[in-house]
TORLUM-899780 format. One record per residue (C-alpha): residue in three letters; z, x, y negated. Coordinates in nm, 2 decimals, m for minus. Each point is the difference from the previous one (the first is absolute). Layout:
REM residues N
- pavex | Z | X | Y
- ala | Z | X | Y
...
***
This chain:
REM residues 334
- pavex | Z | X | Y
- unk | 3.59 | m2.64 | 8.36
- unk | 0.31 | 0.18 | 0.07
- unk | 0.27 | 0.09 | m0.28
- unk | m0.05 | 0.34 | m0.13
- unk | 0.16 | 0.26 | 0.19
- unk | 0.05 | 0.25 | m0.27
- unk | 0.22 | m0.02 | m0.36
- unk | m0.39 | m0.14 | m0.19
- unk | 0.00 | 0.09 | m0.37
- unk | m0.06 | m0.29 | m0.25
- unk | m0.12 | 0.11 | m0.34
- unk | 0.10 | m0.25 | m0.30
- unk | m0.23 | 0.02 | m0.33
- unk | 0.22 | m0.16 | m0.26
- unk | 0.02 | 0.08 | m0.39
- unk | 0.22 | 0.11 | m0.27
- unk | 0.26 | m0.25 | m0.09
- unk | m0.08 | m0.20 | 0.34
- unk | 0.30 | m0.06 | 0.24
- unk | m0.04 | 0.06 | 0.34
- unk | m0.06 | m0.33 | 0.26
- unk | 0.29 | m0.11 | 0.04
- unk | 0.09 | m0.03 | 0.36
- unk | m0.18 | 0.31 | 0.09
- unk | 0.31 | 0.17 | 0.08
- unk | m0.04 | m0.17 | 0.38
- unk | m0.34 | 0.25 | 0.01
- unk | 0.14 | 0.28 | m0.12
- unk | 0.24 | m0.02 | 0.27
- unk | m0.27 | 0.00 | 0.30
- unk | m0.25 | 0.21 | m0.22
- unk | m0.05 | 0.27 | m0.24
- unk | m0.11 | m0.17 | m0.31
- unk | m0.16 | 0.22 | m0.32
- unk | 0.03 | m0.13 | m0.35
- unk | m0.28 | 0.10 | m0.21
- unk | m0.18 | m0.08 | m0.34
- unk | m0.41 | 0.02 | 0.01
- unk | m0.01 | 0.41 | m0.09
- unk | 0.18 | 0.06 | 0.32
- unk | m0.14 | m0.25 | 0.27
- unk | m0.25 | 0.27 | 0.09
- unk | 0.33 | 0.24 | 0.15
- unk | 0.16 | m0.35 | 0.14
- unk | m0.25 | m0.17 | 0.19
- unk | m0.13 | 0.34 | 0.20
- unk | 0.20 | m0.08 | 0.31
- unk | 0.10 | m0.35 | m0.05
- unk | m0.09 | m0.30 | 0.25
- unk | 0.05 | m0.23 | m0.29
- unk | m0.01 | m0.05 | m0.32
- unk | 0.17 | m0.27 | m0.24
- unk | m0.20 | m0.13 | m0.34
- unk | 0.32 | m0.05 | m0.24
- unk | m0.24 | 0.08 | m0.27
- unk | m0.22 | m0.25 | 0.08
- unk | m0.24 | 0.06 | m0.29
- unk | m0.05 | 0.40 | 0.08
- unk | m0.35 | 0.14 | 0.10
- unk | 0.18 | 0.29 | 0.08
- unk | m0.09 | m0.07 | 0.38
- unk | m0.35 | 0.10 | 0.03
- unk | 0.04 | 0.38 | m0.19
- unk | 0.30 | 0.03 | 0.27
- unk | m0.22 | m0.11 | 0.28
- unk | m0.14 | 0.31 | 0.16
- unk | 0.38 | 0.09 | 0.07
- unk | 0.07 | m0.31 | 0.17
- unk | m0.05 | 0.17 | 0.33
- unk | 0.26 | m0.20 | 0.23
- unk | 0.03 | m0.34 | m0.23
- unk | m0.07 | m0.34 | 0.20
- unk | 0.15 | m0.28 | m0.20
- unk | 0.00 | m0.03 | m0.39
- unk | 0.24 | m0.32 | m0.15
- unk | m0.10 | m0.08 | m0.34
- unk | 0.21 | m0.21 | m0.21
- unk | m0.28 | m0.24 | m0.15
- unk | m0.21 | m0.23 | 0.13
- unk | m0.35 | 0.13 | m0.19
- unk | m0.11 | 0.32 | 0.18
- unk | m0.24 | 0.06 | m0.27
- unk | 0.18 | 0.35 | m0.07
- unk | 0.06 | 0.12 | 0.30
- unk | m0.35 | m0.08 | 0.24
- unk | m0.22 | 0.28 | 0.01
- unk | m0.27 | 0.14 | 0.26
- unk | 0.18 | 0.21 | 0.18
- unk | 0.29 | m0.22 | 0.06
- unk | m0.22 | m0.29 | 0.09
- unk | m0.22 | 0.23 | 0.28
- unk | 0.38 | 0.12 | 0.11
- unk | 0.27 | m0.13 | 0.27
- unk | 0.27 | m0.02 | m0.22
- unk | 0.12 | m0.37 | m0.05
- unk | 0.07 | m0.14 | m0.35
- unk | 0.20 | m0.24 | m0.05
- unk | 0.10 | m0.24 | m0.33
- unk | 0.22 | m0.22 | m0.16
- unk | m0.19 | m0.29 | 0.10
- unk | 0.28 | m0.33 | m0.03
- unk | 0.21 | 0.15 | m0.29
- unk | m0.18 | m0.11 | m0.31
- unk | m0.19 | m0.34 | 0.16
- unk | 0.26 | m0.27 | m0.18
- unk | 0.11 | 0.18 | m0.31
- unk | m0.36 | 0.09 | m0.05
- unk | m0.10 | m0.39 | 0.08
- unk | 0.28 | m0.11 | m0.24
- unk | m0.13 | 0.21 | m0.29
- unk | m0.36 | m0.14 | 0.04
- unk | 0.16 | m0.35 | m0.01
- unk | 0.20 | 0.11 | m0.30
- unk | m0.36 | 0.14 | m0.18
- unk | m0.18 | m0.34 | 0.08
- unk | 0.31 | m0.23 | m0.13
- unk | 0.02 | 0.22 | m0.32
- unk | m0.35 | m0.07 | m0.10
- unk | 0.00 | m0.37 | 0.10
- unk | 0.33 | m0.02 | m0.17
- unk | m0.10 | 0.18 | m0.31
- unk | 0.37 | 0.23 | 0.01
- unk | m0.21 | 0.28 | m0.13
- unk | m0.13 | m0.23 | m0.30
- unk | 0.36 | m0.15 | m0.04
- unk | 0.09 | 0.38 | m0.02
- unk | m0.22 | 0.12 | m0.27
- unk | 0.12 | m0.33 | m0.19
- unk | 0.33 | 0.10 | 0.04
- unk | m0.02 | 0.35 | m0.16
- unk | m0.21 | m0.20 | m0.30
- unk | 0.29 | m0.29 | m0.01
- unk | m0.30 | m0.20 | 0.06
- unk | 0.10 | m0.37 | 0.11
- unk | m0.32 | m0.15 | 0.16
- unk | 0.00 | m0.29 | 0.26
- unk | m0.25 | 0.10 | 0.23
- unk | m0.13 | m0.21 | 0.36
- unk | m0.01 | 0.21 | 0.34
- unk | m0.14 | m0.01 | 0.32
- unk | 0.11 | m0.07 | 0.33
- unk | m0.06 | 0.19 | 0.28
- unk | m0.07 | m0.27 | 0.23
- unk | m0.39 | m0.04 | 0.06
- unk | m0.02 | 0.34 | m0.13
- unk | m0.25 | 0.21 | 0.18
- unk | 0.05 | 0.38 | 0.15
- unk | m0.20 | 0.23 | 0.12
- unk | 0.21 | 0.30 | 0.19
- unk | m0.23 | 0.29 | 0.10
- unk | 0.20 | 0.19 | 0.26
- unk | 0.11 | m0.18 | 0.34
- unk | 0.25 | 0.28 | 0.07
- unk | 0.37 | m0.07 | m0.01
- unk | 0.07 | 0.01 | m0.33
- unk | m0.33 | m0.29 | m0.06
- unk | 0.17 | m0.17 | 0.26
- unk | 0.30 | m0.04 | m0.14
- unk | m0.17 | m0.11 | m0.35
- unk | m0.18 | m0.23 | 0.12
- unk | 0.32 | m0.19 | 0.17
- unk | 0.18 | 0.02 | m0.30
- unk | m0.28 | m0.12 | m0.23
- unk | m0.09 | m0.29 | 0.22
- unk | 0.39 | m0.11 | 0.02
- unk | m0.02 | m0.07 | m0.36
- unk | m0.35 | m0.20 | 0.05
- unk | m0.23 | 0.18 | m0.09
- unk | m0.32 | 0.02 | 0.22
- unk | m0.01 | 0.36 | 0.14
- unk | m0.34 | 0.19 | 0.18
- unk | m0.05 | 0.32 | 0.11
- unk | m0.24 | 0.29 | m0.02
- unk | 0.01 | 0.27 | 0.27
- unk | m0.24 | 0.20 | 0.23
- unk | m0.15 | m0.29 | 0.20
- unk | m0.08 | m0.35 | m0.06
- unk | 0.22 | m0.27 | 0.15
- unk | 0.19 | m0.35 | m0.01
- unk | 0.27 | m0.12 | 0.13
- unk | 0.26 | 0.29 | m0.10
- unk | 0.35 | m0.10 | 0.05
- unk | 0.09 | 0.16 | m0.36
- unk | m0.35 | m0.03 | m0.21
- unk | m0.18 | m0.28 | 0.18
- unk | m0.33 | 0.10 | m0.11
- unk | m0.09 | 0.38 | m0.01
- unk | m0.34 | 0.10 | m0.19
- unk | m0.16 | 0.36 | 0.03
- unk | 0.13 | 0.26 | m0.21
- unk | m0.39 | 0.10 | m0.05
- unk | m0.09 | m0.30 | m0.11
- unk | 0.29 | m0.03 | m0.30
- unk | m0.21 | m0.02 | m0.27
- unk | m0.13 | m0.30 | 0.16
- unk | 0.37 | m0.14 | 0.09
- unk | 0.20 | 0.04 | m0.34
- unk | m0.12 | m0.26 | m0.22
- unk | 0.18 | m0.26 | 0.27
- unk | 0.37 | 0.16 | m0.15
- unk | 0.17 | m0.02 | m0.31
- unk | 0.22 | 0.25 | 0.13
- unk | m0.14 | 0.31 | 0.15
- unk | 0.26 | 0.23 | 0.22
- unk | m0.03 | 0.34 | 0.08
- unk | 0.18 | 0.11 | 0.30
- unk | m0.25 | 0.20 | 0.19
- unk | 0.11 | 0.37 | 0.05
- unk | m0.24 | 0.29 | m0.15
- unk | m0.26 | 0.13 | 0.30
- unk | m0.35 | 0.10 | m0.08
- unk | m0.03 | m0.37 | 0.06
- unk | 0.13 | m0.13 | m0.24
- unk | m0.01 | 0.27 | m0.30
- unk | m0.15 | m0.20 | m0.29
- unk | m0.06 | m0.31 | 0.24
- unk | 0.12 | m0.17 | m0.34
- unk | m0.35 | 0.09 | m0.18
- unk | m0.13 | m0.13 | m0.34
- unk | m0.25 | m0.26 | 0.24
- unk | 0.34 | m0.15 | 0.14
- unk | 0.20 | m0.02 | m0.30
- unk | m0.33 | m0.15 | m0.19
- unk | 0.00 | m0.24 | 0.27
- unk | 0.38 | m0.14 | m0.08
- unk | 0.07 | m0.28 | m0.16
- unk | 0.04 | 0.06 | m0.42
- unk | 0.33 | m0.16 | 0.10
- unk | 0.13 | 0.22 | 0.23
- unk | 0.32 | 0.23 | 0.06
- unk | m0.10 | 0.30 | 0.18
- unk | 0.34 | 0.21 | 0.21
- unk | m0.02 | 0.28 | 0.12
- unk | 0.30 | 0.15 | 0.18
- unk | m0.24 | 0.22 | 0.27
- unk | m0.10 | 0.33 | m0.20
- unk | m0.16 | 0.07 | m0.30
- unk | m0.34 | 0.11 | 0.11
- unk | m0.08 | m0.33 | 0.19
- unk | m0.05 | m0.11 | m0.31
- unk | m0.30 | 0.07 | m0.28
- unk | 0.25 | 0.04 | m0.27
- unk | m0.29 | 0.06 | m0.28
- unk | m0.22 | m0.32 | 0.12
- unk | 0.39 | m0.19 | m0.01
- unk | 0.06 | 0.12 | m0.36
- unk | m0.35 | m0.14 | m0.08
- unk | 0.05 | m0.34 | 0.18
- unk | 0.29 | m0.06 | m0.19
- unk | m0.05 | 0.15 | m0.31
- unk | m0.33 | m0.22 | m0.01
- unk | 0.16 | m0.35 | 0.15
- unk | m0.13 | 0.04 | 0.33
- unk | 0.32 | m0.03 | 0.18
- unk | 0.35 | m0.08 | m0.17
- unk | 0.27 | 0.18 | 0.13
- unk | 0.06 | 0.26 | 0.20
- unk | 0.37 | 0.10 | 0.18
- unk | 0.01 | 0.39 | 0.09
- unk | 0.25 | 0.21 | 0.18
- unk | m0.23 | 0.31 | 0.11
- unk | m0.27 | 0.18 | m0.17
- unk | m0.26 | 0.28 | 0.05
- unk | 0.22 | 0.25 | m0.18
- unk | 0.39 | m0.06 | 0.03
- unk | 0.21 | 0.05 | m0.21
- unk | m0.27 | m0.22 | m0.25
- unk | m0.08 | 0.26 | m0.26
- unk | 0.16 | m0.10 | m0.36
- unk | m0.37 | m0.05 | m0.14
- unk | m0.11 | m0.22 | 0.25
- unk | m0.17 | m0.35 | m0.10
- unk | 0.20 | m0.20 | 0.28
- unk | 0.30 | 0.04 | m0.23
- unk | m0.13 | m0.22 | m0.26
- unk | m0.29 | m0.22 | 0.10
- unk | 0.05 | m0.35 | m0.02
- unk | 0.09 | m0.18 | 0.31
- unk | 0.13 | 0.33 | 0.18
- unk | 0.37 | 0.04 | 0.17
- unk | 0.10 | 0.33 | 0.11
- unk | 0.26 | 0.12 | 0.23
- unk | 0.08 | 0.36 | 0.13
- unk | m0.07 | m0.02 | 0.37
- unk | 0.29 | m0.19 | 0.12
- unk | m0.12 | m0.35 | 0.14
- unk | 0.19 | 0.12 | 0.34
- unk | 0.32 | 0.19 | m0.15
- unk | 0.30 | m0.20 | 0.02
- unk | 0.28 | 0.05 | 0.00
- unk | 0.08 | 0.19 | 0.35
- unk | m0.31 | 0.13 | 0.08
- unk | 0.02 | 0.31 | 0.08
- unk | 0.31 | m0.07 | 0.20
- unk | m0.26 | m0.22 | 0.22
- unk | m0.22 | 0.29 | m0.02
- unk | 0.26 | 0.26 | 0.13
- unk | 0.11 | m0.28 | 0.30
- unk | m0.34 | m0.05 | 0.12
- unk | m0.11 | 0.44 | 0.00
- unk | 0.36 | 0.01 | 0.23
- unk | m0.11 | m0.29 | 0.21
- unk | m0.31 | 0.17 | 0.02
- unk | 0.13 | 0.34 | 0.04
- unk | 0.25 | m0.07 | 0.31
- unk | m0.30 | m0.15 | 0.14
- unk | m0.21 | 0.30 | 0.01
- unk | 0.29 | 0.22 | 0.14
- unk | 0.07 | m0.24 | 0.29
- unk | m0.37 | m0.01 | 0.02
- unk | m0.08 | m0.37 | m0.06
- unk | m0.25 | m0.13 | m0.13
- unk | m0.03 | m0.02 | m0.38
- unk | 0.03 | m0.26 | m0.26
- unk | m0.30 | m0.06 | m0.25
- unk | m0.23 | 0.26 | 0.17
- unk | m0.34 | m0.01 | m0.25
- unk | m0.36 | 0.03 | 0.08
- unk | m0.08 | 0.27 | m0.18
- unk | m0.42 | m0.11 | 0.06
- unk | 0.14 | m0.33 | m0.20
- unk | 0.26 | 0.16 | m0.24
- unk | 0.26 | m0.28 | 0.09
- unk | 0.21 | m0.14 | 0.31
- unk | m0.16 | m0.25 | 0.19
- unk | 0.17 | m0.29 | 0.12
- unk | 0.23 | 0.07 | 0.33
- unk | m0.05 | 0.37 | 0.03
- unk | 0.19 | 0.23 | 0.12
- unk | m0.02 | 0.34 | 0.21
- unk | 0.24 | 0.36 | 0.04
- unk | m0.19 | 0.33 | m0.09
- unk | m0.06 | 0.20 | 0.26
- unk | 0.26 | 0.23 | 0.12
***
C-alpha cells in the first residue's frame, strides 16, 4: 500500500479530565486530528480514515457507526475488545488494532502478587494488624504449588513464565488441546474445564471476553475446584459466574478468590464481593503502572506513522476471534 496521498483525518475519542497521547503532536503535524468526547464522535468520525480509542472503555462506537463512511483503521487503547466489537465492524474492512504487549508483565506481576498474598497470608497478617492481633501463623510455599491459567494469549503467557520461575507447576487451558508448549507445557481444552480444575490450587483467569468465553467460569467448573483453591480473575467480569462464586465460597467450596474485574464496574456499594470471606478486591488495575498510558500513547504513534506511510500495522485483531493472533499483521486497504 502506498502512503496516503491526501491530509487523512484521524478522530481521537478521549474523556473529560484525560490528557491527550502524549507524542501525538508528530501526527498532528502530517494529519488533521479531532479531539472529541463520546456525544460528538458521531460529527468526528464522518470523514475520518481513522479513528483512535483514548477512551478505551466507551461503546460510543457502534451509535456513531453508520457515519463512519471513509474509516479504515480503529486503534484502541486496551487489549480486551469486549466494548468495542460489534457486527457491523466485524463484516467491515476496517482494521482494528489493540494494545496487545502493554499490560502482559505488570498484569503477570499482579497475578503473582494475588497468589503469594494468599500463600503468605498478608491479607490475614492485615486484618490482624488493624485488631493488634499478634498470632504466629505457618505459610505456604509456592513451590509444588499447582496453576491452572485459562487463556494462552500474551498476557497467559507471560503468567505462566513468571509463576513457574518461582516453582510452581503451571498448565494451560486454551482453544485446542496440546503438550509440549514452550510457556504451559501441557494445554487442556477450555470445553473441558470443569473436567481440568480440580488438578490446580490456583486457578488463573486470563482469557479475554468473546462469546467464547462469557461465563466459561460456570457453577459446574467452580464446583469442580478444589475446596482449597484461590480463583483470579484479571480477564473480565462476565467470564465468570459471580452468583455460583459467592455460593462456592460462602458454603466452603473453594477458599479464596483474588478479583480485579467484575460484571458491573465500578462494584456497586451493596455488593456481597465486598465482604464475603476469602474475597480480595481491586478496581481494575492489574495492568496500570505507573507509565502506562505513556506506553499506550508510544505504541497508537508507532502505529499511526505506520498507517500514514502505509505499512503494515502492529497488533492487527481478528475480529471473527476477538483477539490478535500470534504474528499478524496487514495495512487496510487504501
Amino acid at each position: 500500500m502506498n502512503p496516503l496521498a491526501a491530509r487523512p483525518v484521524i478522530a481521537v475519542l478521549t474523556a473529560p479530565g484525560v490528557d491527550n497521547p502524549a507524542g501525538i503532536e508528530t501526527i498532528e503535524a502530517r494529519a488533521d486530528v479531532r479531539y472529541t468526547y463520546a456525544d460528538g464522535l458521531a460529527d468526528a468520525v464522518a470523514g475520518a480514515d481513522a479513528l483512535l480509542l483514548w477512551d478505551f472503555f466507551s461503546t460510543a462506537v457502534r451509535d456513531a457507526w453508520p457515519r463512519a463512511d471513509s474509516l479504515r483503521w480503529i486503534h484502541i487503547a486496551a487489549a480486551g475488545l469486549d466494548k468495542l466489537l460489534f457486527d457491523e465492524l466485524r463484516e467491515s474492512e476496517v482494521v482494528v488494532t489493540n494494545a496487545r504487549g502493554v499490560f502482559d508483565r505488570p498484569i503477570a506481576e499482579f497475578v503473582l502478587a494475588s497468589i503469594l498474598a494468599r500463600a503468605k497470608g498478608l491479607h490475614v497478617s492485615h486484618d490482624h494488624q488493624l485488631e493488634r492481633r499478634w498470632e504466629h501463623r505457618e505459610t505456604r510455599t509456592l513451590v509444588g504449588e499447582k496453576a491452572l491459567v485459562v487463556g494462552t494469549g500474551a498476557i497467559g503467557r507471560e503468567s505462566a513464565r513468571l509463576l513457574a520461575a518461582v516453582g510452581m507447576e503451571v498448565r494451560g487451558a486454551g482453544r485446542t488441546a496440546r503438550s509440549g508448549d514452550p510457556d504451559f507445557g501441557e494445554v487442556v481444552e477450555s470445553a473441558s474445564l470443569a473436567e481440568q480444575v480440580g488438578w490446580a490450587d490456583h486457578v488463573v483467569v486470563a482469557a479475554p471476553l468473546t462469546e467464547q468465553t462469557r461465563g466459561l467460569v460456570g457453577a459446574d467448573v467452580i464446583d469442580a475446584m478444589q475446596p482449597s483453591a484461590h480463583l483470579v480473575n484479571i480477564g473480565r467480569g462476565e467470564i465468570v459466574d459471580e452468583d455460583a462464586l459467592l455460593a462456592a465460597l460462602s458454603s466452603g467450596g473453594i477458599a479464596a478468590a483474588s478479583l480485579d474485574v467484575f460484571c458491573h464496574e465500578p462494584l456497586p456499594d451493596d455488593s456481597p464481593m465486598w465482604t464475603t470471606p476469602g474475597v480480595v478486591v481491586s478496581p481494575h488495575m492489574s495492568g496500570d503502572v505507573l507509565g502506562w498510558r505513556e506506553t499506550l500513547a508510544r505504541q497508537f504513534v508507532d502505529n499511526a506513522r505506520r498507517f500514514l506511510d502505509g505499512e503494515p500495522l502492529a497488533n492487527v485483531v481478528d475480529k471473527r476471534l476477538g483477539f490478535v493472533p500470534a504474528d499478524t499483521s496487514r495495512s487496510p486497504r487504501a
